[in-house]
C-alpha positions in Angstrom: 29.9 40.5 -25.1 30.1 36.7 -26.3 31.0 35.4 -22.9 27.7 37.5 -21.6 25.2 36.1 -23.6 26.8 32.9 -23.3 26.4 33.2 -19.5 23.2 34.1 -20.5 22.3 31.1 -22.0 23.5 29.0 -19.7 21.1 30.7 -17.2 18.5 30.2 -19.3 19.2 26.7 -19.6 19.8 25.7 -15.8 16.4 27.4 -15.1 14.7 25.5 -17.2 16.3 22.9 -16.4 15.4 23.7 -12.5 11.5 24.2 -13.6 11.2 20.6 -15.1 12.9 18.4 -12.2 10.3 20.9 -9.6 7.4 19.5 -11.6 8.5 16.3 -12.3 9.5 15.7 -8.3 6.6 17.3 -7.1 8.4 20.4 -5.8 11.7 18.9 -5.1 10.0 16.4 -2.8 10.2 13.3 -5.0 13.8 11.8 -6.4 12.5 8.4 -8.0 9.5 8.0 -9.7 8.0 5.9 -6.9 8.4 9.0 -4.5 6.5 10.8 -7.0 4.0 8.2 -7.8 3.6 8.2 -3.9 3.1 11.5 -3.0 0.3 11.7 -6.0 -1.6 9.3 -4.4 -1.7 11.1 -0.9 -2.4 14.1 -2.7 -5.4 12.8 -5.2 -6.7 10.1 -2.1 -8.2 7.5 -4.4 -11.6 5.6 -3.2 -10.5 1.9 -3.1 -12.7 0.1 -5.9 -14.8 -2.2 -4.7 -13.8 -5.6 -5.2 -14.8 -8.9 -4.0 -12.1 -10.5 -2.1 -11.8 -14.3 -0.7 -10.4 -14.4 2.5 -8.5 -17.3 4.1 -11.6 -19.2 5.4 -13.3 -19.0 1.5 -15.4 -16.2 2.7 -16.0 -13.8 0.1 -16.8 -10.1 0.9 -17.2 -6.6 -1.1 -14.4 -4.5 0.1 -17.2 -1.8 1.3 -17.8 -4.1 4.0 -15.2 -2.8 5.8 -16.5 0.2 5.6 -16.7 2.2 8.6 -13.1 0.8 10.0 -9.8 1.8 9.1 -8.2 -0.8 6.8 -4.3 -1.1 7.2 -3.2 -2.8 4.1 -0.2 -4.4 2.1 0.1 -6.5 -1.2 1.7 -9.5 -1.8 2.2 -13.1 -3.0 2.7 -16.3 -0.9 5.5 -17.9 -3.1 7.8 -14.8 -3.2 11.0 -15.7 -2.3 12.8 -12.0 -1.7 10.6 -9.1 0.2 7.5 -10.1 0.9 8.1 -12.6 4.0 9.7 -9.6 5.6 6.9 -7.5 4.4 4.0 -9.4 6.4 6.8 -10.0 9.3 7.0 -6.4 9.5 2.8 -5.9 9.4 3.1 -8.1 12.7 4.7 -5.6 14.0 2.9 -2.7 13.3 -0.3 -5.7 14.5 1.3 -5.5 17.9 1.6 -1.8 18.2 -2.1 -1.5 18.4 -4.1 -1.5 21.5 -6.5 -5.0 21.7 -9.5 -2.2 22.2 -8.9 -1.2 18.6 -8.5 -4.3 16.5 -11.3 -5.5 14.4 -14.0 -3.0 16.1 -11.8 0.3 14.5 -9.0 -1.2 12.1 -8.7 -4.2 10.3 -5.5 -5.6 8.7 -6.0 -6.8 5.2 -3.1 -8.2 3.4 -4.5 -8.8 -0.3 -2.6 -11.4 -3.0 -1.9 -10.3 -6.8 -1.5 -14.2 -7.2 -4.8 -15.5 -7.2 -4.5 -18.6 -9.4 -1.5 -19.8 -6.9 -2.6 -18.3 -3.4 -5.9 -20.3 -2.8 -7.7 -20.0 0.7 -6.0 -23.1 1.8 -2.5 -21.6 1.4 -3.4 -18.2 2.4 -4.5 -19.9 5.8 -1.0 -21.9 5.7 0.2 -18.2 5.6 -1.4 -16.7 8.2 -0.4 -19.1 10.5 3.0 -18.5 10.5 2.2 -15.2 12.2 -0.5 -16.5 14.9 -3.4 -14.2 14.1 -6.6 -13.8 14.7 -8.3 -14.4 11.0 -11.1 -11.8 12.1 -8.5 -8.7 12.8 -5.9 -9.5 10.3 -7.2 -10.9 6.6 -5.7 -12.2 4.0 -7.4 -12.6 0.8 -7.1 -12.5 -2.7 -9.1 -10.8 -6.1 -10.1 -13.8 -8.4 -11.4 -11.7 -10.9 -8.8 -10.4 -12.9 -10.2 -7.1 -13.9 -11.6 -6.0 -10.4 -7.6 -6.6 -9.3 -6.2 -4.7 -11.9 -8.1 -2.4 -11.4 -7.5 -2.1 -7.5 -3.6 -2.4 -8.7 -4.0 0.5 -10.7 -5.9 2.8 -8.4 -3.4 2.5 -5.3 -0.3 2.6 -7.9 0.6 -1.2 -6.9 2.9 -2.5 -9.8 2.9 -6.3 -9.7 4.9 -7.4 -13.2 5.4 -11.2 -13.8 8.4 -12.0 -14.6 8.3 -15.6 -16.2 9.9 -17.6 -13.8 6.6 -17.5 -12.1 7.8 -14.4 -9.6 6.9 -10.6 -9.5 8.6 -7.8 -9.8 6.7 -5.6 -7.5 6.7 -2.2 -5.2 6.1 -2.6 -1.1 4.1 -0.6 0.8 1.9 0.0 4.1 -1.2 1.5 2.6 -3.7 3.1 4.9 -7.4 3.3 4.4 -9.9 5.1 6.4 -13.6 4.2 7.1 -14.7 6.1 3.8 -12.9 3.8 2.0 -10.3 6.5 0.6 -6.4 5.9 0.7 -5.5 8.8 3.3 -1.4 7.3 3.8 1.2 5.2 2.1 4.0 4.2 4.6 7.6 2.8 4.9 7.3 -0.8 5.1 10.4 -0.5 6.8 9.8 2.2 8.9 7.6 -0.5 11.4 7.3 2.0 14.6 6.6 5.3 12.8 3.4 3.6 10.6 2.4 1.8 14.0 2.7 5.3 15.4 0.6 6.9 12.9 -1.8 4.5 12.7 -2.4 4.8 16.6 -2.3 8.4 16.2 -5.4 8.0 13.8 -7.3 5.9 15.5 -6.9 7.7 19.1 -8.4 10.9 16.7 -11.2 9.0 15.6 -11.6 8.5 19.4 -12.2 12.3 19.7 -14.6 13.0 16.9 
């Protein structure tokens, strides 16, 4: 009878058990807390808040004014030293992936700094020119005000930490917006042909509409 209920109990326990990791990975589907944080977003589709940015050429712009294009977007900071570089390397590819007929007119890259004070227009343009652009198809840009880019932060789950020695702990992504302005994917920065697959995918649908 003892080892029954204890058998019992221990049932009890591993469903329980069971029922909290379902719900807190989003049905099994999420292991780490950014899988989970990831799949909420493509779930809830946040509108993207409409900040002004300053490109690479001091224009400044409401992001609304892309409205009406897809907007394939990362964010970064000029002076990182670790994953970044290979972040904006790797939107190059996904750049060259997409049919000429497309760029600008249906999609627009934007990659967007979280270090404003540091990552001026001038060396935002240095930037870009390491990965021979055209400024009009692909911008870089950054939020001066502070609020309107925390806020943006917060509504695509960006987490951009200082650290003290003037770096950033920080999550990488491909974040994909469509002409609404809503976030309809978040992508595998490593995963450079499957989001440039998408992304044409997408944009040969829009085609069809």
């Amino acid at each position: 009878m003892k080892h029954k209920h204890q058998m019992i109990s221990l049932t009890v326990v591993i469903l329980f058990g069971l029922i909290i990791f379902y719900t807190g990975t989003n049905g099994f589907t999420a292991f780490t807390a950014e899988t989970a944080r990831t799949n909420k977003l493509i779930t809830d589709q946040p509108i993207v808040p409409d900040v002004i940015l300053e490109d690479s050429l001091e224009n400044e712009f409401h992001f609304s004014d892309l409205q009406g294009k897809y907007v394939f977007m990362t964010f970064f900071y000029t002076s990182c030293s670790t994953v970044c570089p290979q972040l904006e390397m790797n939107v190059k590819e996904v750049y060259n992936q997409v049919p000429e007929t497309y760029l600008e007119e249906d999609v627009v890259f934007l990659s967007v700094s979280f270090d404003p004070d540091r990552d001026t227009p001038e060396v935002l343009e240095k930037y870009r020119d390491y990965f021979e652009t055209d400024e009009d198809e692909w911008l870089m840009a950054r939020v001066k005000d502070e609020h309107q880019l925390d806020n943006l932060l917060d509504e695509l789950g960006v987490i951009a930490i200082p650290d003290g020695d003037e770096e950033f702990t920080h999550n990488v992504a491909f974040y994909l917006v469509d002409p609404d302005g809503i976030l309809i994917d978040i992508m595998d920065y490593q995963e450079t042909e499957l989001a440039g697959e998408k992304l044409n995918d997408v944009l040969q649908g829009s085609d069809e509409i």
